[in-house]
C-alpha positions in Angstrom: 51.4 -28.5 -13.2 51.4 -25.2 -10.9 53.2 -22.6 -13.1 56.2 -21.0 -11.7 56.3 -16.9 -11.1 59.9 -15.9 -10.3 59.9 -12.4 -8.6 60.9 -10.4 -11.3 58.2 -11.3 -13.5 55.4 -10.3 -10.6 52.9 -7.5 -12.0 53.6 -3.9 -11.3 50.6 -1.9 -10.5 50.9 1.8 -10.5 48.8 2.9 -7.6 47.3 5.9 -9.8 45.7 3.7 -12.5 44.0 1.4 -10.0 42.6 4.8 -8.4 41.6 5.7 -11.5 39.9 2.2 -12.7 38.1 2.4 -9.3 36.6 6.0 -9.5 35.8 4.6 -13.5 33.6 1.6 -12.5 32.1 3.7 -9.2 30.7 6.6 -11.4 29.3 4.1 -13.8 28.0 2.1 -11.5 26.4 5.2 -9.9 24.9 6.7 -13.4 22.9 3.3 -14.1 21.9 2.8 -10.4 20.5 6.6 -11.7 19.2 5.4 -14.8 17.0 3.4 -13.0 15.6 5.7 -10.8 14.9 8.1 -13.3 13.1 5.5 -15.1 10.8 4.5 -12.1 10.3 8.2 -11.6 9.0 8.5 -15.0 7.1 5.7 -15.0 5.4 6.9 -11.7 4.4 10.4 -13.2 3.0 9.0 -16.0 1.1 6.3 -14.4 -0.2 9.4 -12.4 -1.3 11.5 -14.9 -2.8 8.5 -16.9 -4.8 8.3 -13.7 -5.7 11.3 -12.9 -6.2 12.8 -16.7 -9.8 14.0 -17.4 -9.6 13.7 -21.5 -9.8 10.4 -22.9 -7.6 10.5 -25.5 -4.8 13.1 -23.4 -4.8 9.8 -20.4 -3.8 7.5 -23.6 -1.3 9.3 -24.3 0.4 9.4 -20.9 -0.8 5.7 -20.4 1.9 5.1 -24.0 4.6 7.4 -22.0 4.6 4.9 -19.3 4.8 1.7 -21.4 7.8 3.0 -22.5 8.9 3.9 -18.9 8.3 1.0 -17.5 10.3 -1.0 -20.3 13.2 1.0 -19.7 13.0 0.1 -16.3 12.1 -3.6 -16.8 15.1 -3.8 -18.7 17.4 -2.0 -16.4 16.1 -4.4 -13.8 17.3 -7.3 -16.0 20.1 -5.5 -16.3 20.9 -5.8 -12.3 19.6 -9.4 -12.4 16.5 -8.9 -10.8 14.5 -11.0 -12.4 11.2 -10.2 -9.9 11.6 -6.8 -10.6 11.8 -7.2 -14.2 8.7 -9.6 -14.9 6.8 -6.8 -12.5 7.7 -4.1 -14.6 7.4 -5.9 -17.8 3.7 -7.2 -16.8 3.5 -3.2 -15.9 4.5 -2.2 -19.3 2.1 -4.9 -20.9 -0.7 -3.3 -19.2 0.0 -0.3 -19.7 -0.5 -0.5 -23.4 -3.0 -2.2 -23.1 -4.8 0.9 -21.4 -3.1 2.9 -24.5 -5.3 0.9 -27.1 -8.3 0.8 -24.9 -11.3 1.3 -26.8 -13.4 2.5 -24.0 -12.6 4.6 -20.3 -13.8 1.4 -18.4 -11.0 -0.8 -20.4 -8.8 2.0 -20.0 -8.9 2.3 -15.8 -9.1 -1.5 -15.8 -5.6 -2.1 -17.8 -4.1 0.9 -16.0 -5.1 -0.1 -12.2 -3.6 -3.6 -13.5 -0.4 -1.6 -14.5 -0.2 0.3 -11.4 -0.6 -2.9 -9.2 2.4 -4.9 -11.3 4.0 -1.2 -10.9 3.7 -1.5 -7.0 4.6 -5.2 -7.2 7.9 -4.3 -9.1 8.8 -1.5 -6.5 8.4 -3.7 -4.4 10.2 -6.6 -5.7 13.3 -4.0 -6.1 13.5 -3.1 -2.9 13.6 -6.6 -1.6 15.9 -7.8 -3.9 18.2 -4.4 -2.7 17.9 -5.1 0.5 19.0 -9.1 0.0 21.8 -7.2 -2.2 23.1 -4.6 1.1 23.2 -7.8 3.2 
């Protein structure tokens, strides 16, 4: 049974609200879409540092800081539903610990060069799926 709407029941939008809904939902939108690329960012400079640090224990330390990155931006990537992205930078974060409990500098540079690789491999993943996204 198709209900009936008679014309003086219709909805009556005020024009001004709508606007304002609109700009609502655009600047969240715009401050997660940020989010993320401050998490990638972070991720990046650490992953950097952990790499380029000359003390042992001082590379650990950034190797921990970009765990926790890269988890923040896993999970913003599950939060987009890109599901690529997120096992990339989950696998990332995984590694990345593992570099932060190494026990020795070759263990170390062997979990973090797998980190940076699922790091690439997530970047990568992103921009594909943002590309399929813009179509």
């Amino acid at each position: 049974m198709k209900p009936i709407v008679r014309p003086d029941m219709r909805i009556r939008v005020n024009p001004w609200i709508t606007g304002g809904i609109l700009i609502l939902v655009l600047c969240v939108m715009q401050s997660s879409a940020f989010a993320v690329t401050c998490d990638i960012e972070d991720a990046r400079n650490n992953l950097r540092r952990a790499a380029s640090e000359a003390d042992f224990e001082a590379a650990k330390d950034y190797a921990r800081r970009a765990s926790g990155s890269l988890d923040d931006a896993a999970m913003s990537a599950k939060d987009y539903d890109c599901r690529a992205a997120f096992m990339e930078f989950y696998a990332a974060a995984l590694y990345a610990n593992w570099a932060r409990h190494a026990s020795s500098p070759q263990e170390f540079f062997d979990s973090l060069n797998r980190a940076i690789r699922a790091f690439n491999c997530g970047l990568e993943a992103l921009q594909s799926w943002a590309r399929k996204v813009k179509e």
